[in-house]
N, C-alpha and C positions, 0 to 999 in steps of 0.2 A: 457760516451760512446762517445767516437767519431764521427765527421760524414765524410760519406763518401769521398766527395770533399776532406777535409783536411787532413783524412787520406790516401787518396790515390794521390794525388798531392804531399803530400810532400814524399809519397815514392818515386815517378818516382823519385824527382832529385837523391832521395836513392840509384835505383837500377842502373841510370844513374852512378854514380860512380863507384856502384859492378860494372857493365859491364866492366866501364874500367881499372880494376883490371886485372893481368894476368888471364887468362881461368883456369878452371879446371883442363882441359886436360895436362896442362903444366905442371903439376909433373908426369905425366903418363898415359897413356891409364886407361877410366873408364869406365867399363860396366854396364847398368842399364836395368834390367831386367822389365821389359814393361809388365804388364795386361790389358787386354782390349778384346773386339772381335776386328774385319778385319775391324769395320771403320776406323780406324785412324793409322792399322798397314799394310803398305806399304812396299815393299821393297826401292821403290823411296824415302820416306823419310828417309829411315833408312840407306841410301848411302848418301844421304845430310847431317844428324845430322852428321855421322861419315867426310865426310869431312870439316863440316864448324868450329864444335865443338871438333872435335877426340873424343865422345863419342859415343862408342858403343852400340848398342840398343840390347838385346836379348827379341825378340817378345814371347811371352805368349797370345794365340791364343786362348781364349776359348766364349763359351756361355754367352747371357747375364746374365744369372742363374750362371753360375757358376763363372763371376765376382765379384759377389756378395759372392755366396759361398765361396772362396778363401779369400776374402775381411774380411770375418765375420770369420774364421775358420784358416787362416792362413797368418795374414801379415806379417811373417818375409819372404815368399816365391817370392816376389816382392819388386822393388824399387817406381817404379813410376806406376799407375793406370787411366786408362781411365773408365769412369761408366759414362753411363746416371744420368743426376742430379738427377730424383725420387729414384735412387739406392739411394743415401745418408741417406736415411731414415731410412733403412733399415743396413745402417754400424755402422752410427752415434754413436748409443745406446751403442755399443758394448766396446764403445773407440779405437778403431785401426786406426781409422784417426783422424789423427790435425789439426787445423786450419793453412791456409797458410799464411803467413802474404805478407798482400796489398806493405807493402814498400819494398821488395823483387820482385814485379810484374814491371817491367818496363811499361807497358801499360795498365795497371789496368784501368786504369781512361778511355782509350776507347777504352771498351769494349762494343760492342751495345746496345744501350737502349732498344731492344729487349729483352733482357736478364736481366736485372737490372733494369727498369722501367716497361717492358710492353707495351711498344709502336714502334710502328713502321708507318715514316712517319705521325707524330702526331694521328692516329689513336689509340687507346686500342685494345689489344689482348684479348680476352677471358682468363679466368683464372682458370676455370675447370679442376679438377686434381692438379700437384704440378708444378707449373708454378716458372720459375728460380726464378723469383725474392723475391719468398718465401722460399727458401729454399738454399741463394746465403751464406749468412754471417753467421759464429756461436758469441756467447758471448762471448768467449773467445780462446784461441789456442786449449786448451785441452776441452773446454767445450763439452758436449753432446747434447743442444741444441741449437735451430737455433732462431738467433736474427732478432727479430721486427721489424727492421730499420738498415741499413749499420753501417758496424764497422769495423776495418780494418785486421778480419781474415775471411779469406773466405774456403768456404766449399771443395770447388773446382773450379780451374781455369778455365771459359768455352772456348769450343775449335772450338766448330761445333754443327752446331743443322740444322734443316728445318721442311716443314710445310709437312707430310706425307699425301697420299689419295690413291686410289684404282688406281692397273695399269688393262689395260682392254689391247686384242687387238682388234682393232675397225676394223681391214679385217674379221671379225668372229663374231662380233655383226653388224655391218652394221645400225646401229641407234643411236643415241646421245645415253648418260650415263649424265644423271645430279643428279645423289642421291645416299648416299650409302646404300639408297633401293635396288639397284638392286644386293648388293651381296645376300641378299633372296629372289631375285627374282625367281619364280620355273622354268622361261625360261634358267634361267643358270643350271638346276639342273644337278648336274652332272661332272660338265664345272667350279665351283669356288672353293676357299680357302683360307683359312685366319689362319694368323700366331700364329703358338702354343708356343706363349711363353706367360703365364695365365695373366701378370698386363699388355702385351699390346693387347693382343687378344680379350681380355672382350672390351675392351674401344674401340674396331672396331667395335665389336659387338653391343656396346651402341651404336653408332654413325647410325648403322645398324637401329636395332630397332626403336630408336627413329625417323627416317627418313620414318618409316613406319606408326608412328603413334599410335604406341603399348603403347606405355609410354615415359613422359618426367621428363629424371633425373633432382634434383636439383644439382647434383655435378654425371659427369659419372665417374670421378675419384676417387670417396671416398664412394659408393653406400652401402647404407644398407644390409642386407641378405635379404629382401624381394624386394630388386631390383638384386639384383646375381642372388633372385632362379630365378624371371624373367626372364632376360636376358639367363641365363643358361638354361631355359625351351625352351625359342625362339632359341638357336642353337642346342638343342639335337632335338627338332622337325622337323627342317631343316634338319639335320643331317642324322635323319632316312630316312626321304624322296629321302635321295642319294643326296641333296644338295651340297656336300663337294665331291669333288674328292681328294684333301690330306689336312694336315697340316704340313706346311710347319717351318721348325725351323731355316734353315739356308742359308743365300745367293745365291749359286749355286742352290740348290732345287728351290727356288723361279723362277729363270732364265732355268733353265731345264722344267718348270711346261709350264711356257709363251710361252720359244721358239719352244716345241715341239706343242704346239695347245692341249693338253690334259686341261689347262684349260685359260677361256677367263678375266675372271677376278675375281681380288686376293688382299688381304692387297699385300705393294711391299712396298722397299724400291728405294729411286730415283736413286741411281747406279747400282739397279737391272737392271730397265726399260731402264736407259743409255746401260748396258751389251748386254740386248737382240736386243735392233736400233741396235747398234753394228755390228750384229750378221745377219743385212740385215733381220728380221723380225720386222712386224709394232707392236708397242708395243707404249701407251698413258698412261703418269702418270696424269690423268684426275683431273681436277679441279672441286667440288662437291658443291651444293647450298648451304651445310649445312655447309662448311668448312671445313677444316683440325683438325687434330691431329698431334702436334707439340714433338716434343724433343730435348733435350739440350745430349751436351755432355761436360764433365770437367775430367780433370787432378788432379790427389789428392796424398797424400805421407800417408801411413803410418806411425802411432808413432817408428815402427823396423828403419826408412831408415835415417842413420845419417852422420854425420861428409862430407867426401866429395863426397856421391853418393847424401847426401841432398844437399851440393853445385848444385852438378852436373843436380841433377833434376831440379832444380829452373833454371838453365842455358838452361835446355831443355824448360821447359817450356817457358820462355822468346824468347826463340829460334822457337818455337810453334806459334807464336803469333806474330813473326815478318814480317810474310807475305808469305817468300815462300814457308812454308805447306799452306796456307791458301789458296792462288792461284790452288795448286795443289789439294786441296779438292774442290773448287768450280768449278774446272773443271767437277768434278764427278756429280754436281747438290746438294751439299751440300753450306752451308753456313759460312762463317769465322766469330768467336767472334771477329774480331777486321779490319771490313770492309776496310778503311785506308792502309791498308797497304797489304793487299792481291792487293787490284786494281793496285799498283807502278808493282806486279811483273805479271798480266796479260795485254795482248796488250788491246788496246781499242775495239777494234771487241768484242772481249771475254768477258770485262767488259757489252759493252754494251747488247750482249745476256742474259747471265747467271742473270746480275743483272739490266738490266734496259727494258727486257723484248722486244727489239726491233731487227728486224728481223737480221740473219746471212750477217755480210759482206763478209763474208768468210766462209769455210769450216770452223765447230766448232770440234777441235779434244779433245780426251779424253787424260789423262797425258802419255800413251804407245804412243799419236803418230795416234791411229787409229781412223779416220773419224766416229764422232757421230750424228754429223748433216750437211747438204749442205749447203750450200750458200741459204739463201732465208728461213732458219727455223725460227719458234718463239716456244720458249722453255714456255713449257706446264705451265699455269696457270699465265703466264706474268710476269710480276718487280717482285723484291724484296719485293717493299711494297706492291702490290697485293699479293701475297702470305703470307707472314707471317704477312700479314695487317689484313686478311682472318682464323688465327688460332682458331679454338674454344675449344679445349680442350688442356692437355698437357699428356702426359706420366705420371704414380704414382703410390705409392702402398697405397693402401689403409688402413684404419683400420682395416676390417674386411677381409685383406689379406690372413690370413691363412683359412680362409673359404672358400672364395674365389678360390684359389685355389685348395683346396678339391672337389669342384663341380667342376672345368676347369676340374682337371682329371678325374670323373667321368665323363664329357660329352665323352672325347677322348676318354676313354675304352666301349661307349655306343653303 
């Protein structure tokens, strides 16, 4: 087995070559049919790819369930795939994805230690649930599972990830928020919600619960069935109570939920919370004592995508990872796998908001253009290494997943 370092150092000078090969596109326009949800599928990017690259992007726009679904049921129907890394667990088994190979990665080698070590700013991440760096390399291209120690195929390329927590608005609670106790709090009854998608709902919920003092998981990622029925008993109780005003599935919901005041705090994602400021209502992606809930996101090919859409993907990807997607996702409050090179193509103001935690030189705009923060903000939960310094869990599916599941949806039809 090789190791990491020398697998992926001697690719860059690898892929340094490919690059300088004629382009893909140079035999002809190539279109590459894109799976993924709306984090990574932009129109803005998909006008850049096509003019930097002349590869055409055709977006495939669905759920994170049904990335999955698709994934597992039908990979000739895509070229290239965006999945949260715990997805892979979930595809792996089935064989429809291969391993990508490191010397084909022009920037393999830095990609943040965040993702590949675990650390961030010499601190350790918590590693509850299926934390990237477990589940980064397989054994081999084709292999089905995931190797022990780096090797030079990787599962998927990561692209973007952050440290998630509860968005509140604080013109409507009017009192600090430091737990994510208080989404069972029964002062919000009525007023909260949290996201119905079953492996990342539960693990709000764990974070909930155990914040209350009900039980402490050894893994809230991977929980037995007498920690499901738990947990699952704690939000059908809540539930009944009129705790929940929705369950929310997808982006707009979430930002229609905030902006109209029907509820005060919710699981959210961070360009929810960005959408709603946006939108001239106060809206706080709060920083919580217990820490965050983190997720990765990676680019993967299945075994169907060959010849020159496989060229062409691996040009995307590289093309991913060269900085000006990366800038333009960390405007949104996400994070770039490959920090380096996002910062060349944000002005300094922006690098130092977004990623060093200190206050607005300037108006902070969002990639449209439209004003998200003033002059004078400090962007909710500080640096970069404060925040994902701060992760305690990760996004996973578990072993007793299909259980699992079985109770999420009996709680939501309860």
């Amino acid at each position: 087995m090789v190791t990491r370092r020398g697998a992926l150092l001697g690719g860059a000078a690898a892929a340094a070559g490919a690059l300088a090969a004629p382009a893909v596109h140079a035999q002809g326009p190539v279109t590459l049919r894109f799976l993924g949800t709306a984090v990574n599928q932009h129109q803005g990017i998909k006008d850049r790819v096509r003019e930097d690259l002349g590869v055409n992007l055709e977006y495939i726009a669905v759920t994170s369930d049904d990335v999955v679904r698709r994934a597992v049921t039908q990979p000739n129907s895509f070229d290239v795939m965006d999945l949260e890394l715990w997805m892979a667990r979930r595809v792996l088994p089935t064989g429809n994805i291969v391993g990508l190979d490191a010397k084909r990665i022009k920037l393999a080698e830095e990609i943040t230690p965040v993702l590949t070590r675990g650390e961030a700013g010499g601190r350790k991440l918590g590693s509850q649930g299926l934390a990237p760096w477990k589940i980064l390399y397989l054994e081999g291209r084709e292999s089905k599972n995931f190797a022990a120690s780096p090797t030079e195929w990787l599962t998927l390329i990561p692209t973007v990830y952050n440290a998630d927590t509860l968005g509140i608005r604080p013109d409507r609670i009017n009192r600090p928020i430091e737990s994510w106790a208080e989404l069972l709090n029964p002062e919000f009854r009525g007023r909260a919600s949290i996201l119905n998608v079953p492996a990342i709902g539960i693990m709000d919920a764990a974070m909930a619960v155990e914040a209350t003092g009900r039980h402490r998981y050894a893994d809230k990622g991977n929980m037995t069935r007498a920690e499901i029925d738990l947990t699952m008993a704690a939000l059908t109780e809540a539930k009944r109570a009129g705790q929940f005003r929705a369950f929310w599935r997808d982006f707009n919901e979430s930002v229609n939920l905030m902006a109209s005041g029907e509820v005060v705090i919710q699981s959210m994602w961070s360009p929810a919370v960005t959408k709603v400021r946006s939108m001239g209502v106060p809206c706080v992606y709060q920083p919580l004592k217990e820490g965050y809930r983190a997720w990765a996101q990676g680019m993967g090919m299945p075994r169907t995508t060959t010849g020159r859409r496989l060229d062409a993907g691996y040009e995307f990807i590289n093309w991913f990872l060269s900085g000006w997607a990366g800038a333009f996702l960390n405007r949104q409050g996400y994070y770039s796998a490959v920090l380096s090179t996002a910062q060349k193509h944000m002005e300094p103001y922006e690098w130092a908001f977004w990623m060093e935690g200190k206050p607005a030189e300037k108006d902070i705009r969002a990639p449209d253009g439209t004003v998200m923060e003033k002059a004078g903000a400090v962007r909710d939960g500080g640096s970069f290494e404060q925040r994902m310094g701060s992760v305690a869990c990760w996004n996973a599916v578990m072993d007793e997943n299909d259980y699992m599941v079985r109770k999420w949806n009996e709680f939501i039809a309860a």
